[in-house]
C-alpha positions in Angstrom: 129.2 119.3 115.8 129.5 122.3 118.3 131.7 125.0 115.9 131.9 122.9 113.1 128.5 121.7 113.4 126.8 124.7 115.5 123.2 125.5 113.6 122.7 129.2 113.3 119.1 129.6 115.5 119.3 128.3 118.7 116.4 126.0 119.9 114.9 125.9 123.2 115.0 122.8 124.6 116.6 123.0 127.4 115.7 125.2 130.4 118.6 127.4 131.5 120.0 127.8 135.2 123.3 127.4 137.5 125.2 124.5 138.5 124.8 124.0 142.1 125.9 121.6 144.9 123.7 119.8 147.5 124.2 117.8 150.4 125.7 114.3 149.7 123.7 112.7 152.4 120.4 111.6 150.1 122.5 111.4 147.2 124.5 108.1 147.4 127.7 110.9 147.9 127.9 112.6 145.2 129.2 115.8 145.7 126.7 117.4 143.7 123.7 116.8 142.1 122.9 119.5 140.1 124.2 119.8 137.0 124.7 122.6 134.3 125.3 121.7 130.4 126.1 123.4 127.1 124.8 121.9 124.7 124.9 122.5 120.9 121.4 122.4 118.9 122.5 119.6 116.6 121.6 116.0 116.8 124.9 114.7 118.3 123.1 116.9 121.5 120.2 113.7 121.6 122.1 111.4 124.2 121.5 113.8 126.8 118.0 114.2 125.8 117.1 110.6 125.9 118.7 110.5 129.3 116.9 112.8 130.3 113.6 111.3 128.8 114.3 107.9 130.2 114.8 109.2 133.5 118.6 108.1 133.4 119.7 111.1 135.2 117.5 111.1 137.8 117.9 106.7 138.5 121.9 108.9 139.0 120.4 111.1 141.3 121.0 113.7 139.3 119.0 116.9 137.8 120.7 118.1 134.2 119.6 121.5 133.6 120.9 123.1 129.9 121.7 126.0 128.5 121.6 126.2 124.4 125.1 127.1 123.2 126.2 128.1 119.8 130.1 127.5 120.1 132.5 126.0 123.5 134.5 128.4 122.9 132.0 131.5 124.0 131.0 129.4 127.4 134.7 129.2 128.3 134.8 131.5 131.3 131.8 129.4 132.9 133.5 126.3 132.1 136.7 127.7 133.9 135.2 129.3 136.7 132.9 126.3 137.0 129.4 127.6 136.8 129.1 125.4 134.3 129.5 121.5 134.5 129.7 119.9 130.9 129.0 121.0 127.2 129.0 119.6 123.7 131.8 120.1 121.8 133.7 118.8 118.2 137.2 117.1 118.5 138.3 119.8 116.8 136.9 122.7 118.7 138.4 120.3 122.0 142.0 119.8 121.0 142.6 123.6 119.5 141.1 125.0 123.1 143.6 122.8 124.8 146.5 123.8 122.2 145.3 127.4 122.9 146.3 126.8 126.8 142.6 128.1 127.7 141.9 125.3 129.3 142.7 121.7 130.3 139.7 119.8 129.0 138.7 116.5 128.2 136.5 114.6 126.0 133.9 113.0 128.2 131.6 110.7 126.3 131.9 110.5 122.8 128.4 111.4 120.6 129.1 110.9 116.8 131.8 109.8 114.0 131.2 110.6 110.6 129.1 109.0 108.0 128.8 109.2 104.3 126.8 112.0 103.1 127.0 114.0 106.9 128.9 116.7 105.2 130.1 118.5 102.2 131.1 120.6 99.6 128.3 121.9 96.8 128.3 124.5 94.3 125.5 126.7 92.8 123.1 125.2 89.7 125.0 125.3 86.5 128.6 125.9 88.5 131.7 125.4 85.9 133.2 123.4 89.2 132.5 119.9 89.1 135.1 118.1 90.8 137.1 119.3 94.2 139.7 119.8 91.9 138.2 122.5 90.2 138.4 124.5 93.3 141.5 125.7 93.1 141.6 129.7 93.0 138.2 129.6 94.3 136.3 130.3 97.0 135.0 127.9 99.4 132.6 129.1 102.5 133.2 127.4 106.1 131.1 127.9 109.2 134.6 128.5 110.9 137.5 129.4 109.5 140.7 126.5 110.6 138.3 124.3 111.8 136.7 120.6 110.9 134.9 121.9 107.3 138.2 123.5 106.4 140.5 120.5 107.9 138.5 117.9 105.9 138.2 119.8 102.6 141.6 120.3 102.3 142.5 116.7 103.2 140.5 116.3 99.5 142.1 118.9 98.5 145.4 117.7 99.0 144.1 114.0 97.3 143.2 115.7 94.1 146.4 117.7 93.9 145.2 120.9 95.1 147.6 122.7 97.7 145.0 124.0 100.6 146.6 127.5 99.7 145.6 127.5 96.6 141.8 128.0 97.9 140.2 130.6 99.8 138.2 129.7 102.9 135.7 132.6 103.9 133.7 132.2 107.1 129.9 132.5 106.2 127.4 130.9 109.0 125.7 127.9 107.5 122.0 129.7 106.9 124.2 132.2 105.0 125.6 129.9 102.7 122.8 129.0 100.2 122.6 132.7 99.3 126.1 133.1 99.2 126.3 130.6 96.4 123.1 132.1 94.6 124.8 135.7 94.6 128.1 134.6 93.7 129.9 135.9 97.1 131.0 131.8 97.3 132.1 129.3 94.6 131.3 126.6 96.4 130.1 125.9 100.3 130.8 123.4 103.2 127.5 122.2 105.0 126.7 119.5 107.2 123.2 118.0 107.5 120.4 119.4 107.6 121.6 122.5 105.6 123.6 119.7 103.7 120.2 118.2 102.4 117.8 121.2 102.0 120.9 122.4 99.7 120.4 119.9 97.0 117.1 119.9 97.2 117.2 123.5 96.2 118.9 122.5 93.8 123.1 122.5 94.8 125.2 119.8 93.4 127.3 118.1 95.6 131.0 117.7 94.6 132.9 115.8 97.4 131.2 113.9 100.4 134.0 115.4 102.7 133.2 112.7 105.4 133.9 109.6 103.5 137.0 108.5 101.5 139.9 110.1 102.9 138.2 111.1 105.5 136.2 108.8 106.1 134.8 108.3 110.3 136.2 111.7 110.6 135.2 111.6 114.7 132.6 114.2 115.3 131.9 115.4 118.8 131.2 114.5 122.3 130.5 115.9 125.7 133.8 118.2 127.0 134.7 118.4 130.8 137.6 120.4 132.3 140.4 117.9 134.5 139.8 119.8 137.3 136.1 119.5 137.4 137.0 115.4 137.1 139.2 115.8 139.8 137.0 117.6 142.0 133.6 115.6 141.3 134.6 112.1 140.9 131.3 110.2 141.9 129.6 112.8 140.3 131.4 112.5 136.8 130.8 108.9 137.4 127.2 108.8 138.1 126.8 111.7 134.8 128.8 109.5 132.5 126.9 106.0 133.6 123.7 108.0 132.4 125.6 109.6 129.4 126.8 106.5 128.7 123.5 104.3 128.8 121.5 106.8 126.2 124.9 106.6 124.0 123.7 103.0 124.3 120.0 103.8 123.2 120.8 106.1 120.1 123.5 103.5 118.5 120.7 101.3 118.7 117.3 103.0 117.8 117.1 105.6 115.1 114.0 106.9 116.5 114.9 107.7 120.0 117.2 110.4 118.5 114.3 111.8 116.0 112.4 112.3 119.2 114.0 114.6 121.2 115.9 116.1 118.3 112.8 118.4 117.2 113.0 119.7 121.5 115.8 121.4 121.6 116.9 122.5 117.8 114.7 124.3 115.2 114.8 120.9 112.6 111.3 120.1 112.4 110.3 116.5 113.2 109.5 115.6 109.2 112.9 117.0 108.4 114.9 114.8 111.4 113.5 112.0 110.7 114.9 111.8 107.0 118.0 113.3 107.2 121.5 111.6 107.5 123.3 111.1 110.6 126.6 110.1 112.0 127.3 107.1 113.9 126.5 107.0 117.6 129.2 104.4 118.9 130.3 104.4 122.8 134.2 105.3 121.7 135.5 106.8 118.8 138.4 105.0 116.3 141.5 106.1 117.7 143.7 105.9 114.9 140.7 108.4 113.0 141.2 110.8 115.9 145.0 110.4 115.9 144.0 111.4 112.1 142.4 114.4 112.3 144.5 115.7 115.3 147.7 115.1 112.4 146.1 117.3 109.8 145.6 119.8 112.0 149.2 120.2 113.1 150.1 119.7 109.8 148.2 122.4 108.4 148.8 124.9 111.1 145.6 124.7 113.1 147.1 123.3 116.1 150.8 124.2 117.9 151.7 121.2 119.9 150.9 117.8 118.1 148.5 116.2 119.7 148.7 112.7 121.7 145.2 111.4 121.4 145.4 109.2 124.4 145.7 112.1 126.5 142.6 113.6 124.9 140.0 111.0 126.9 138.5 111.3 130.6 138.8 108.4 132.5 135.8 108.1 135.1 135.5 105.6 138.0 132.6 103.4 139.0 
């Protein structure tokens, strides 16, 4: 979920390198075949993985190199400059970026929408707070502050009567979190899976699955281009998405094509991805849950400019 969903050690999956350009001639003219991602070591990262297991990318004529990133938002200047083609990225890290006037992006390929049980809010063994309700005048620990843990816990907030200023949301990285809790620095903590799972197996309690109910198919993440790059690379966008697009295909369909390559490029071992829960990996997000989450935002203050969703989406040729 890149910010929102960014896991605290980075794997080493991918190989790192610069994007580069070759001559169109033994490439069916694409202006470049060489191709430089960011991508975030979480398992909405796997369709580029299988594509690149398949051999997707290369029936494109493409080579994907990567380069493990922790948050869009630090890559920005290659994005920009263009040294960098492509990178994961959450809606949410996306449309504040674009609100920010950083840069003119747009969401490529959609990865993953929410599930139940993907994310959300426990408290300590023993904890006095037993319903979201109860967390107001506490303390509640996001990976981020003002972004997707924080925009969907208030929305349950807000449900149960609780004004969002009425909590306090501290930024504490998700490996942090468990001892947080234990010391008492936290009343309660946001996670998403895996940390979300080896939590209650230590012995957390869950008190609101913050990716169901209200909001529930909270859309995830997906692969983040700039409009320029579209502009200046069409058949190449084209040919990359067609590939994107095909292992979007594969993971929607077989569960075990994304524990495969999850365990290359993330530190989740291979026991641990093939039990936990995952989002769903559909070719196109729900609009109206995008529309949804773009709404809270503005509303609480997270974004300037409401947001038109439609505007949000690349559209790529062939």
């Amino acid at each position: 979920m890149a910010v929102a969903l960014a896991l605290s050690a980075c794997g080493g999956g991918g190989g790192e390198g610069q994007a580069g350009t070759t001559g169109a001639a033994s490439s069916g003219g694409l202006e470049k075949t060489q191709l430089l991602v960011g991508v975030v070591p979480v398992p909405s990262s796997a369709s580029l993985f299988i594509a690149e297991k398949r051999g997707f990318f290369k029936e494109e004529g493409l080579t994907v190199k990567t380069e493990i990133i922790q948050a869009p938002t630090a890559v920005m200047p290659k994005i920009v400059n263009g040294s960098m083609d492509a990178f994961m990225t959450s809606y949410v890290v996306l449309m504040t970026i674009n609100d920010s006037g950083a840069a003119k992006l747009k969401l490529f390929q959609h990865t993953m929408g929410g599930a139940p049980n993907v994310s959300g809010v426990v408290v300590a063994k023993g904890s006095p707070v037993k319903t979201v309700a109860d967390l107001k005048g506490k303390t509640v620990g996001v990976n981020v502050l003002k972004a997707l843990g924080q925009t969907v816990t208030n929305a349950h907030l807000q449900e149960a009567g609780v004004r969002p200023e009425e909590v306090k949301f501290v930024p504490v990285p998700f490996a942090d979190q468990l001892g947080a809790l234990s010391t008492g620095k936290v009343d309660a903590a946001w996670l998403v899976e895996p940390f979300l799972s080896a939590a209650k197996k230590g012995g957390a309690t869950q008190i609101v699955d913050t990716t169901s109910g209200v909001t529930e198919g909270v859309p995830i993440d997906g692969w983040g281009v700039t409009e320029q790059w579209l502009t200046k690379y069409p058949k190449t966008a084209a040919a990359f998405h067609r590939a994107l697009a095909k292992a979007q295909e594969v993971a929607g369909a077989d569960r075990r094509a994304i524990d495969e390559v999850v365990p290359t490029y993330t530190q989740i071992p291979a026991d641990t991805a093939a039990t936990m829960t995952l989002g769903t990996f559909t070719m196109e997000p729900d609009r109206a849950s995008v529309q949804k989450l773009a709404d809270l935002m503005h509303g609480y203050g997270y974004l300037k400019a409401k947001v038109d969703v439609g505007q949000l989406f690349a559209s790529v040729g062939g």
